[in-house]
C-alpha positions in Angstrom: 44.1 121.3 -53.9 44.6 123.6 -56.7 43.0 126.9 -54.4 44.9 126.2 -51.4 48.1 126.1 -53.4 47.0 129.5 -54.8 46.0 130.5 -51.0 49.9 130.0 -50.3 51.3 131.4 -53.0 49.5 134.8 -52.7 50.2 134.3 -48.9 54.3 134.1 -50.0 54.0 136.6 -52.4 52.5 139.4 -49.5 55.2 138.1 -47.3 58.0 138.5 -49.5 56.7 141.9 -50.3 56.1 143.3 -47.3 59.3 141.4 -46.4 61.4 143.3 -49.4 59.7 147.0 -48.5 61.1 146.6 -45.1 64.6 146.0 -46.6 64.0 149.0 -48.4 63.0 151.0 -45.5 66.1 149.3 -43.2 68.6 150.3 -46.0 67.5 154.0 -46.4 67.0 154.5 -43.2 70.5 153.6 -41.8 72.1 155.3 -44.9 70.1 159.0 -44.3 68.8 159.1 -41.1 72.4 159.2 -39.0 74.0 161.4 -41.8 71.5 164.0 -41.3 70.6 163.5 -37.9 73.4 163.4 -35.6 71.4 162.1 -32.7 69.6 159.6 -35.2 70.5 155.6 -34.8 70.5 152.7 -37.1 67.2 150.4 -37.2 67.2 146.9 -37.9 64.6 144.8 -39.8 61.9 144.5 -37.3 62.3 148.0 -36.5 61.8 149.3 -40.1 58.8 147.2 -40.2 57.2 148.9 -37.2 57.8 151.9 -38.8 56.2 150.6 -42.0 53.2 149.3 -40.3 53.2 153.0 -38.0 53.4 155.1 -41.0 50.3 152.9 -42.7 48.2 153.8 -39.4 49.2 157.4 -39.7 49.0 158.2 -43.6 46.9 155.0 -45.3 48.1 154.6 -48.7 50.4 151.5 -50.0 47.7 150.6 -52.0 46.4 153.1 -53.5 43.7 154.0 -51.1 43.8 157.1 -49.2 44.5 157.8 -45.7 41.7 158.7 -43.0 41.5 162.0 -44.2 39.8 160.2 -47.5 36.7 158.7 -45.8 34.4 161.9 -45.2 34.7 162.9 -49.0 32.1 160.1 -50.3 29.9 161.6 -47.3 29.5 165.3 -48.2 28.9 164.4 -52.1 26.2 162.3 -51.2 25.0 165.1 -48.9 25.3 167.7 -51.8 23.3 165.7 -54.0 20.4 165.7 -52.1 20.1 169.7 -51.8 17.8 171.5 -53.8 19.2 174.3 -55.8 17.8 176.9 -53.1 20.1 175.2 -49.9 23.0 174.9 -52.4 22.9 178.3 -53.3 22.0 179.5 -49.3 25.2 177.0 -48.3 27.5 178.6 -50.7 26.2 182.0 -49.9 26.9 181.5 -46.1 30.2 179.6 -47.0 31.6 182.2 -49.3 29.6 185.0 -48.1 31.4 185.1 -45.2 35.1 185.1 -47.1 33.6 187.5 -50.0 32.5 190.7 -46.8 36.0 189.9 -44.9 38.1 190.2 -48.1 35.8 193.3 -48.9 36.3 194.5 -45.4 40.5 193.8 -45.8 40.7 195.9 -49.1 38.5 199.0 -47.7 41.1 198.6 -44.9 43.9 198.8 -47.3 42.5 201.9 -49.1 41.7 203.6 -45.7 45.3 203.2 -45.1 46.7 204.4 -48.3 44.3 208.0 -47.7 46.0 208.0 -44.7 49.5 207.9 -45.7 49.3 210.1 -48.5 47.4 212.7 -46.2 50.3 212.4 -44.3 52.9 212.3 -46.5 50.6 216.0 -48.3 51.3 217.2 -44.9 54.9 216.5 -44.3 55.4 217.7 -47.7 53.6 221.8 -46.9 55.0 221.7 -43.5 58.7 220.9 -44.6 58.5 224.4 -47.7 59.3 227.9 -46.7 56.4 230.1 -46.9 56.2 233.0 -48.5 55.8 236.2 -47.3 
């Protein structure tokens, strides 16, 4: 007797909660959304608890947990503990390897532009003096 009464008091409890953060939504959303938005209607109650209930599919979170984004992270840290130091360091070389020649490439870019312009601007400079004679 004593558990189910606990049962239906938690049960209560989520209601009113979820109950109260749709309020919360309702209330903000019909005091910003049509004073920013000028197309942008009021919700009522069970429309602000779609949106609750759309936004938890979308982003996760409400409890603390992560969103779907969060699942694959507990994957790849199991995979990176089983390397042995010679794939780690092959992984990282062909991860950052890759960023560490196109960032060398970009700044040997960058100087091969800077000889350029200051050949030029050596040459503007002789053509534009009177020579000599």
């Amino acid at each position: 007797m004593l558990m189910r009464f606990r049962v239906l008091k938690i049960m209560v409890l989520v209601v009113a909660g979820i109950s109260a953060l749709s309020w919360v939504v309702m209330m903000l959303w019909n005091w910003l959304m049509p004073a920013l938005f000028v197309g942008a209607r009021s919700i009522d109650f069970l429309q602000s608890l779609g949106l609750l209930v759309l936004s938890k599919i979308l982003f996760g979170g409400m409890r603390g947990h992560g969103g779907w984004h969060k699942h694959g992270e507990h994957h790849w840290h199991r995979r990176w503990e089983k390397l042995t130091p010679e794939e780690r360091e092959k992984f990282q070389h062909g991860m950052f390897g890759r960023r560490r020649h196109r960032d060398e490439a970009y700044a040997q870019a960058c100087r091969n532009k800077q000889d350029h312009n200051s050949e030029y601007k050596r040459e503007s400079t002789h053509d534009n003096k009177p020579e000599q004679v």
